[in-house]
C-alpha positions, 0 to 999 in steps of 0.5 A, spaced: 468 855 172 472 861 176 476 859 182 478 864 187 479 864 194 473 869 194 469 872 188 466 878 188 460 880 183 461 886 179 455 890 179 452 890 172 448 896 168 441 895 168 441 897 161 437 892 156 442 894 150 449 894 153 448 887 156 444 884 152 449 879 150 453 878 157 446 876 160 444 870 156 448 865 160 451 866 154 455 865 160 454 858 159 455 858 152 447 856 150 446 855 143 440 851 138 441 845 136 442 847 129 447 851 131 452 845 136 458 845 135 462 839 132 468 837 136 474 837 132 476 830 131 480 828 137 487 828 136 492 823 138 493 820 145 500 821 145 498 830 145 496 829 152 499 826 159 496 820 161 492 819 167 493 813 172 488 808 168 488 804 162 480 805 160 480 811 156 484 815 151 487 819 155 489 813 160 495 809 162 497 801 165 501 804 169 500 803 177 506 806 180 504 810 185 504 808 193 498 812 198 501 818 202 497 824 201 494 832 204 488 833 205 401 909 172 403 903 170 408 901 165 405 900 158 407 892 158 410 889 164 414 883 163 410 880 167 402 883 164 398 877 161 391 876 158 386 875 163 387 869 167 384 862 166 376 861 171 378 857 177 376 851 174 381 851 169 386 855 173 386 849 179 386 843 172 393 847 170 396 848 178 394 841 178 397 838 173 403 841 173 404 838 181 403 831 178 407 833 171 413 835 175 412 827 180 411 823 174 418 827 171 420 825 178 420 817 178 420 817 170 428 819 172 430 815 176 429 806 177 426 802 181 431 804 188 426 807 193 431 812 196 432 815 189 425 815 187 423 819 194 428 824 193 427 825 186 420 826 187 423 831 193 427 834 189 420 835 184 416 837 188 420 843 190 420 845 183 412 844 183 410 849 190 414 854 188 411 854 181 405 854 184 406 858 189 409 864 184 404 864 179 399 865 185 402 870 187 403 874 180 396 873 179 394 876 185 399 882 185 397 883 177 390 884 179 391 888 185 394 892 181 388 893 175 385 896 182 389 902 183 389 908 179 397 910 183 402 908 178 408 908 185 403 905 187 401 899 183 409 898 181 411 898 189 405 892 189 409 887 183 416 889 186 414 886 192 411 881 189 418 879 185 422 879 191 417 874 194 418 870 189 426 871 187 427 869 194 423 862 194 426 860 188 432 861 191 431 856 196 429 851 191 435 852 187 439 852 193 437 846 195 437 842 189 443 845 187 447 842 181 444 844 175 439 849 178 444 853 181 447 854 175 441 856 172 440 861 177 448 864 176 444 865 168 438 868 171 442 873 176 446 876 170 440 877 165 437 884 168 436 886 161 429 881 162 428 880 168 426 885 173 432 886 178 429 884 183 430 877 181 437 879 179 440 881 185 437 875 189 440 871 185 447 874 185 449 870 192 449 863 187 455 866 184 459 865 191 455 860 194 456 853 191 455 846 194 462 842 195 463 835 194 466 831 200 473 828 200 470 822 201 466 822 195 471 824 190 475 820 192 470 814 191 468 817 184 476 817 182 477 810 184 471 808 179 473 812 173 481 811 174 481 804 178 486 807 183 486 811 189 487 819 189 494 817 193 496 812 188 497 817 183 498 823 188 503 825 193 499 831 196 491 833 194 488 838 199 483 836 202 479 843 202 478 846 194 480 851 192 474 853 189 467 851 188 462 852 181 455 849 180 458 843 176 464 841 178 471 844 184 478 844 184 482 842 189 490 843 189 494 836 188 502 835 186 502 828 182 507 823 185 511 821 179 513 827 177 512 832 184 508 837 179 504 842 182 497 841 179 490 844 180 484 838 179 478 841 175 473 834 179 465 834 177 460 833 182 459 826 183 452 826 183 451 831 178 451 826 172 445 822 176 440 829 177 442 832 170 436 828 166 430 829 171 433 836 173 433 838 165 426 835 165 424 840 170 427 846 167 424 844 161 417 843 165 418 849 169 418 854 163 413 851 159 409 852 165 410 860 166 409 860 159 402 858 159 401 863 164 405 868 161 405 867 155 408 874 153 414 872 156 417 866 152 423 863 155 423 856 152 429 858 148 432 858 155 432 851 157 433 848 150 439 852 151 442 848 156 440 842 154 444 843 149 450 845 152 450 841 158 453 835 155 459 838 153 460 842 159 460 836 163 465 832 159 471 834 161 475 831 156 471 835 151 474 841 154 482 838 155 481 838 146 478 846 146 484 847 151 489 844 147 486 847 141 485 855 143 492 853 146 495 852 139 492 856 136 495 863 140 502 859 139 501 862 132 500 869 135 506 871 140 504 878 139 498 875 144 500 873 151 495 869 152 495 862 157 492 857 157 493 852 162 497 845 160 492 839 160 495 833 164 491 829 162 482 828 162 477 823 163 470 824 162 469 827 170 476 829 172 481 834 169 488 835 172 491 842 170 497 845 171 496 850 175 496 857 172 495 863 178 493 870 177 489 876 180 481 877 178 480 883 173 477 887 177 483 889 183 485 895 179 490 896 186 494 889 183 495 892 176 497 899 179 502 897 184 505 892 179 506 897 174 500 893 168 498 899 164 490 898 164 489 901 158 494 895 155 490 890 159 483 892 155 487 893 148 489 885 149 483 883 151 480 886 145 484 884 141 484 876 143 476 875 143 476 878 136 481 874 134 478 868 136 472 871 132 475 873 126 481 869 126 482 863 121 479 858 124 480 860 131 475 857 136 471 861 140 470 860 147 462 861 150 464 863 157 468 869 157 466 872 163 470 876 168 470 871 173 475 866 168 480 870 166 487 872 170 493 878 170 500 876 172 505 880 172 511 876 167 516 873 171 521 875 165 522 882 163 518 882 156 521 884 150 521 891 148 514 893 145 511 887 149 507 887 154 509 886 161 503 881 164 499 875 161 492 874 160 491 866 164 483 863 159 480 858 163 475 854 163 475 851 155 469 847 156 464 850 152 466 852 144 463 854 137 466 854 131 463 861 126 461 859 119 466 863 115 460 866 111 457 868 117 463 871 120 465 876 114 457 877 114 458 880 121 464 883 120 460 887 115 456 889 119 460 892 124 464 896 118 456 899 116 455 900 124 462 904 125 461 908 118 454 910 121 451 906 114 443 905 115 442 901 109 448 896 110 447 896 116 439 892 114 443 888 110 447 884 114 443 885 120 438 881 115 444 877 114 447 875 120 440 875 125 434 874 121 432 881 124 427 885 119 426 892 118 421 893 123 425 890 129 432 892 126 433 899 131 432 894 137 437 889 134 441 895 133 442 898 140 443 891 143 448 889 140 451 897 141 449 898 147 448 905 145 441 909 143 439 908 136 439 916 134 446 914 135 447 909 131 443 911 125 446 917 125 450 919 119 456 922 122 461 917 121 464 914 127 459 917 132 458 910 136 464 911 138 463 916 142 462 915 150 454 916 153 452 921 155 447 922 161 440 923 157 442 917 153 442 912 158 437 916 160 432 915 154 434 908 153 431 907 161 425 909 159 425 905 153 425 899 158 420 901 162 415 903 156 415 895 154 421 894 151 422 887 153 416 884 151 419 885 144 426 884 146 423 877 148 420 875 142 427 878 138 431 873 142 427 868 140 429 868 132 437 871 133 441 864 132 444 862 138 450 863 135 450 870 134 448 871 141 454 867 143 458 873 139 455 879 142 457 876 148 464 876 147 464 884 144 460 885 150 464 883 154 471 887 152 466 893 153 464 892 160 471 890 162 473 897 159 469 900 163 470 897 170 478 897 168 477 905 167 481 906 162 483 914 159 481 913 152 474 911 153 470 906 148 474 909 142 481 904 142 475 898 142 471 900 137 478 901 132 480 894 135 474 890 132 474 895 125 482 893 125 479 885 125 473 886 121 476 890 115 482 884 115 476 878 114 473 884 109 479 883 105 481 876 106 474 875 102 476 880 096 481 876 096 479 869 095 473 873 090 480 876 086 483 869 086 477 865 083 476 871 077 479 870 070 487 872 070 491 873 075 492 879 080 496 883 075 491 884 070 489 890 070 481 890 072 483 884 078 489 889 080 484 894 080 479 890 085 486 889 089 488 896 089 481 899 092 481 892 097 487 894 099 486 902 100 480 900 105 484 894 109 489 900 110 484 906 111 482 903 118 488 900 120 492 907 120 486 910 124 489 905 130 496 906 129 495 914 129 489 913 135 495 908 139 500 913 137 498 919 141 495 914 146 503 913 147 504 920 147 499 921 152 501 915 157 509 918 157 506 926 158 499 924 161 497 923 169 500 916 170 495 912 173 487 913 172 483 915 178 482 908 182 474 906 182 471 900 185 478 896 186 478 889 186 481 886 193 487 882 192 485 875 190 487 868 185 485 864 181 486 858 180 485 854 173 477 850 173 
């Protein structure tokens, strides 16, 4: 979850390859249930402060705080369906999903009345617009079987998303908790949906609920014991920054006078969370039945699964402590990750780390932060975490929840003169080492233009078969197939051209998302949590307008990638007959090494002359899109 005093979204590619991995909510960090991560066993109660009760872990009996506080048409839409059902059935299935969604209503709730009312509020919400919606596809679809004008017969369903997008709007709004941070999902994944839904959703991202005061300061009560003013001397009274699950407000704890940020959840979140589940479980299922080329199921299990760890924030201060002690072994990387104070269950109190959003390029400028350096240690600490001996990988690595700051203190020669603040630790997975070589594989054949490896790991990282291989092997590249397939050894690297994007646009309105849909539902989620992250260091490449184009990150993640490569034909050596100096394992030694020392010399030549380029160069990259200045806060 981001915090800022204002977000601003950026504007993402309408392109189905290059976005792939961003859109899965993979901004929340979905995964299947094969996949779940398994924390790692808690760690002693003495690692983190304690909070003001004595019922938990991170809890202590002390209570020595007093109050005083602050406040023609397209081959295959995404949405073109078999005939419809005769009205008889049509009306059966309406009607079954208007008393499906009551039932879920007051299975998931007790016998209070009031509770019962909206819960069944809440689903009839869901129930209308569903009906509303597929009764409105229905009618538009064929409308559009009438007209032999394909500018037309487009105009006709486009109307028909955005009548659509804008009433589910309104019912997520409404109901908030869960179903705005669906809605967060759905806006960035223009890669399935039409974009019409996607940019009506974008608003989510800034318009969350807020929690009253007086109801977080209840909730602190009943899971501390304590009043907010027992332990804090100031706690603002206004958050600093709202998300779909939970706020931040800025507070100073009594004890100490240490200026902290507060991460509470929303109070009723955990009462909705399981009939909300049940609706979004319910509500796919549903379209899926009418639209059954548009299977998006995966979709709610994926937050199903991952709901639990994101809403238990004592999970996220482990990932924290974590992620942070992993990075101490890396100096070279400045990376911050917030100290925790402590944690329970729906409250986090952080120390409070501020920075600049990565889109306010006139921030990085003015304080002197060299943009490229910036794209190269976002490269570097998200493929660390991919390839790194047992680092964790964190699921939601968007740009809203990432920070730049210019050090305090002149940095040593050579070191870099900002630091990169990692929020939000409340979703990870760990990569099984077998699947993280497979994968690094896979990105040395894609590098090295190899066809036949590149179908080997393919098959082995994702389960993708020949036939489906070139889709797989442009999404995760972002880039048109007859690039990468091509023979000539580094030729991904090369930035697009103009007649590539064009040719991968046609691609998506010729019925490239059905199949891409159906690709989606057999790549584990794992794997899809992965792409997200080198996706990412694209993106934010690009929106930081660097001069060296996408060849430094491509050389990064080689860099990464040969080292996993060799660390394996190393342990393969090691459990051969003999020792490194016999002559055939120091033979297999030799070539390990040679191929280890190919492409990290490419990156030292490539950085090299960057370096040169930097001191003779222009200084500064033509300034585009610059974020307003804006802090961020840790959630």
């Amino acid at each position: 979850m981001t915090m800022s005093a204002s977000t601003s979204t950026s504007t993402l590619p309408a392109l189905v390859a290059r976005r792939l991995n961003s859109g899965l909510g993979l901004g929340s960090g979905w995964t299947c249930a094969s996949c779940r991560y398994r924390p790692p066993p808690r760690r002693p109660t003495t690692l983190l402060p304690r909070p003001p009760s004595s019922s938990s872990p991170y809890s202590s009996s002390s209570r020595p705080y007093s109050r005083q506080y602050s406040s023609a048409k397209p081959k295959s839409s995404p949405f073109a369906l078999p005939k419809p059902p005769r009205p008889r059935r049509r009306r059966a299935v309406l009607l079954a999903a208007t008393g499906g969604a009551a039932t879920l209503g007051l299975l998931a709730v007790g016998d209070d009345v009031r509770s019962a009312y909206e819960a069944l509020e809440r689903s009839g919400r869901v129930a209308g617009a569903l009906i509303v919606c597929i009764n409105d596809y229905r009618t538009a679809l064929n409308q559009r079987e009438k007209l032999d004008d394909r500018d037309e017969s487009d105009l006709v369903l486009k109307a028909c998303h955005k009548r659509c997008a804008v009433r589910t709007l309104r019912v997520l709004e409404k109901n908030g908790g869960i179903f705005i941070k669906l809605g967060q999902h759905l806006s960035a994944m223009n890669y399935l949906l039409p974009n019409e839904w996607t940019t009506t959703f974008i608003p989510l991202q800034d318009r969350c609920p807020v929690s009253s005061l007086e109801s977080i300061e209840n909730m602190f009560k009943a899971d501390t014991g304590e009043d907010l003013a027992d332990y804090f001397s100031e706690f603002s009274s206004e958050p600093i920054g709202a998300a779909s699950l939970a706020q931040v407000h800025l507070a100073a704890i009594k004890e100490t006078g240490q200026k902290v940020a507060v991460k509470v959840q929303h109070p009723n979140l955990q009462k909705w969370a399981p009939l909300d589940m049940a609706l979004t479980k319910f509500t796919f299922s549903t379209l899926k039945r009418f639209f059954p080329e548009y299977d998006l199921e995966w979709l709610s299990s994926e937050i199903e699964s991952s709901l639990p760890q994101e809403l238990d924030f004592q999970c996220e201060a482990e990932n924290a402590l974590r992620t942070k002690a992993h990075f101490a072994r890396i100096p070279e990387l400045p990376l911050v990750v917030p100290d925790v104070i402590w944690a329970k269950k729906r409250l986090l109190v952080m120390a409070c780390e501020t920075g600049h959003r990565l889109d306010d390029l006139a921030y990085m400028d003015a304080a002197g932060i060299d943009r490229d350096e910036v794209s190269a240690t976002l490269a570097r600490i998200f493929n660390e975490m991919i390839f790194g001996e047992g680092a964790p990988l964190h699921c939601d690595p968007h740009g809203g929840n990432i920070a730049i700051r210019k050090k305090t203190t002149a940095p040593s020669r050579g070191a870099a003169n900002f630091d990169i603040v990692l929020y939000d630790h409340g979703l990870y997975r760990d990569i099984p080492e077998d699947l993280r070589r497979s994968y690094a594989k896979m990105w040395l054949a894609i590098i090295d233009g190899d066809v036949p490896r590149m179908k080997k790991y393919v098959h082995e990282v994702a389960g993708i078969d020949d036939d489906k291989f070139p889709l797989f092997a442009s999404a995760i590249t972002g880039r048109d197939f007859s690039v990468v397939s091509s023979p000539t050894a580094g030729s991904i690297t090369r930035p697009r051209d103009a007649d590539e994007q064009k040719t991968m646009s046609a691609a998506l309105q010729d019925g490239l998302i059905a199949d891409l849909v159906q690709m989606l539902g057999q790549v584990p989620r794992i794997i899809l949590l992965i792409l997200k992250t080198n996706d990412l260091t694209r993106s934010l490449d690009e929106n930081l307008h660097t001069r060296q184009g996408p060849v430094r990150q491509f050389l990064i993640l080689a860099r990464y990638c040969s080292r996993t490569v060799f660390r394996e034909q190393l342990d393969a050596i090691r459990r051969r007959a003999g020792s490194l100096c016999w002559p055939p394992n120091a033979l297999r030694l030799l070539a390990a090494w040679l191929g280890f020392v190919r492409v990290e010399l490419k990156l030292e030549v490539f950085e090299t002359w960057l370096a040169v380029k930097r001191v003779f160069g222009p200084r500064k990259p033509s300034l585009e899109f610059g974020g307003s200045e804006k802090h961020v806060i840790a959630s």
